[in-house]
N, C-alpha and C positions, 0 to 999 in steps of 0.2 A: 504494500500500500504506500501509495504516496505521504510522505512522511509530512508537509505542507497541510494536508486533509487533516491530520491527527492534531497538528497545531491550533488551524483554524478550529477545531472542537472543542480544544482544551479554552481559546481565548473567547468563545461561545459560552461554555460555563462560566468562567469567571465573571462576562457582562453580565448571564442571568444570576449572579451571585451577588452584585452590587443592584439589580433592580428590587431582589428581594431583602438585601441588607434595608434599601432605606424602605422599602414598602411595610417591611416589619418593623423598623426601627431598632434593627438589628446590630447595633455599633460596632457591638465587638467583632464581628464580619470584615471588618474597612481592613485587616490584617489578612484577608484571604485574596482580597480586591484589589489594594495599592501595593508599591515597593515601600520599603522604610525611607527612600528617598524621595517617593514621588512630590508634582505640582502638579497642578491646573489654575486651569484658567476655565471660568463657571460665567458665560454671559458679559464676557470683558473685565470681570474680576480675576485679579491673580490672587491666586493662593498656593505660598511658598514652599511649603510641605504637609506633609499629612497630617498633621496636628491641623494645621489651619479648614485643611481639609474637611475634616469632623467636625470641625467648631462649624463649619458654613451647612452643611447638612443638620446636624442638630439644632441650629437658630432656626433654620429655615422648616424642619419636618418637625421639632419636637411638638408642636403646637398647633401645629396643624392635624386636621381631619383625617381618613382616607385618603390613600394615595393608590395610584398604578403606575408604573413605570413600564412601558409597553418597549421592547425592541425591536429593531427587524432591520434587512437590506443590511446584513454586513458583507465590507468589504476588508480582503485583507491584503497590504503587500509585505511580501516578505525583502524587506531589504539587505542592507549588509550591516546594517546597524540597526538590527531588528525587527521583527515587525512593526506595521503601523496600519491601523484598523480602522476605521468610517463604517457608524451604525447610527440608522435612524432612531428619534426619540421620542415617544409622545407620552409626557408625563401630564397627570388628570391629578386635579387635588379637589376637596372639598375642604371648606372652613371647620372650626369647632367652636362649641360655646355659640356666641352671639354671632358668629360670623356661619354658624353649621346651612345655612342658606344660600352661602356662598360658593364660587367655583371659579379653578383657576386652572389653564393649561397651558403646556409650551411643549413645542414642535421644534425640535431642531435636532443637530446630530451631536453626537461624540466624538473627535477625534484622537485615537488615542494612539502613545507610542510605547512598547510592552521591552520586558525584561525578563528573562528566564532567572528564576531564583530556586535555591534547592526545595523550595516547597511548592516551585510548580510557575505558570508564567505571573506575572502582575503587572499591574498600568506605572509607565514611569510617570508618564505625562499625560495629562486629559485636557483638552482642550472643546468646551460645549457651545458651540454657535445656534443660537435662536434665530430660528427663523419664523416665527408664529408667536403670539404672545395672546391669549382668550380668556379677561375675565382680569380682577386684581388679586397681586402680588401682597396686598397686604395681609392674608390671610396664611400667608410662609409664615411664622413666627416661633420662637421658643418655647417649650415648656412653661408652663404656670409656674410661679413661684420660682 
């Protein structure tokens, strides 16, 4: 078997392991998901490394509703400097509390560049470009209290 095939499955898991980290609120997952080194960049926000990383996921889902983080259309190239993968994103939220009537979505991709680590591959870099924005953003928010 083409050993590329095997690849592209393995960095198929690991996406649907981040849609389910944050869909569950899964934190302690972001260790299966990113390198110890990784950034991204979230909507023209940079965030430096994975600590920042989590802080911008937990402000933004602890306090929110329902979520789905839908993937699909992945592309992968395998470079010479690792792969680098483009998947589409359509994440759906609903408000909580006073906002639970609310709803907010965004459409856009992932662009991510991977690392082989001895526990299997991870995102070095994520880079999320918006291209669709339905509904307000104010209902991202942290945990109560």
């Amino acid at each position: 078997m083409d050993p590329t095939v095997l690849i592209e499955r393995e960095l198929q898991q690991v996406l649907t392991a981040y849609a389910r980290m944050c869909d569950e609120r899964n934190w302690a997952a972001i260790d299966s998901v990113f390198s110890e080194d990784a950034s991204a960049e979230y909507g023209g926000w940079p965030l430096p490394d994975r600590a920042a990383i989590l802080r911008m996921l937990t402000r933004n889902l602890g306090g929110c509703g329902p979520t789905q983080h839908l993937l699909g259309n992945l592309t992968v190239d395998h470079g010479t400097d690792g792969p680098r993968s483009r998947i589409s994103v359509r994440a759906a939220h609903r408000g909580a509390a006073e906002l639970a009537d609310q709803t907010y979505e965004c459409l856009g991709e992932y662009l991510d560049h991977w690392v082989a680590t001895p526990q299997g591959w991870r995102i070095r870099h994520r880079r999320m470009v918006i291209t669709l924005e339905i509904g307000s953003r104010r209902l991202l928010r942290p945990a109560p209290g």
